[in-house]
C-alpha positions as CSV (number, residue, x, y, z in Angstrom):
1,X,90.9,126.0,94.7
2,X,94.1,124.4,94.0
3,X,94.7,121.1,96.4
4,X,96.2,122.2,99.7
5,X,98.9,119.9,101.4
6,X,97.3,119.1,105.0
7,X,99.5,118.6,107.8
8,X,98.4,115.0,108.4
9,X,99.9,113.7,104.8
10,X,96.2,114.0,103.1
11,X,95.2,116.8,100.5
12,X,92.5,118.8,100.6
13,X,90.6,119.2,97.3
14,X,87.7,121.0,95.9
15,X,85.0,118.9,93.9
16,X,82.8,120.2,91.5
17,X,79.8,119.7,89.4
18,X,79.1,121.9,87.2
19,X,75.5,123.1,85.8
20,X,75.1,121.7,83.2
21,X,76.1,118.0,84.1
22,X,73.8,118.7,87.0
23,X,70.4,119.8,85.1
24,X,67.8,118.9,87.4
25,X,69.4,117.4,89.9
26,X,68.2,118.2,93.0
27,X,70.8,116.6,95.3
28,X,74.6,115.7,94.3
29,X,76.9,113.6,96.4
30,X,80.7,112.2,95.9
31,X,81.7,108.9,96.4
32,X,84.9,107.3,95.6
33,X,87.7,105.5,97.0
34,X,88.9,107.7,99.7
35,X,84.5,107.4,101.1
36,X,84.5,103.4,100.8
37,X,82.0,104.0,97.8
38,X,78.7,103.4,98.5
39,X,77.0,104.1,102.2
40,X,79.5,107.1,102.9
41,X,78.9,109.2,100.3
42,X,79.7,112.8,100.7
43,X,77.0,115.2,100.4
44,X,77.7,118.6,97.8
45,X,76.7,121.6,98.5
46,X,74.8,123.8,95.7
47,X,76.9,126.7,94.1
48,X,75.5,130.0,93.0
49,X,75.3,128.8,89.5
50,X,73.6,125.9,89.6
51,X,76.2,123.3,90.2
52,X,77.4,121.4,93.0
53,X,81.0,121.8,95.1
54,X,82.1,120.2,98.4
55,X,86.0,120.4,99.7
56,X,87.0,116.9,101.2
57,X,90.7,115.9,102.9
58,X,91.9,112.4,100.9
59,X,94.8,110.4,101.2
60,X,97.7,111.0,98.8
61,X,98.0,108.9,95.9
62,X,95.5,108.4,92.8
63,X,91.3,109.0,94.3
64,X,88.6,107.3,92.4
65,X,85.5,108.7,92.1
66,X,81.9,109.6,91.1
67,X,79.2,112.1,91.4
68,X,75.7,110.5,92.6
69,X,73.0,113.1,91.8
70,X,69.2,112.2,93.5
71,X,70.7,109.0,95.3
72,X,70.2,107.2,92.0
73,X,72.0,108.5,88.9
């Protein structure tokens, strides 16, 4: 998915995790700037393969983030 101009100024953008960074995770979330960080994170959904993906709208300009997999790592 290639980030999608939405009509409110933001862009909507696919996240992904793939398998291999998420061996044995059970759970994957996204956090970053455009969530507040920590206590809004985003939750992931689990892909065919073994990864993770989710598709969130953030506000133009440069997004932090990070992947939290089992709440803690």
């Amino acid at each position: 998915m290639r980030p999608e101009a939405r009509p409110d100024g933001r862009w909507r953008l696919r996240f992904a995790l793939a398998p291999q960074a998420a061996a044995g995770a059970s759970s994957a979330r996204v956090a970053g700037s455009f969530t507040g960080w920590q206590g809004q994170w985003v939750a992931m959904g689990r892909t065919a393969d073994g990864g993770f993906e989710a598709v969130i709208d953030v506000p133009p300009g440069t997004q932090l983030y990070k992947f939290v997999l089992d709440g803690t790592r």
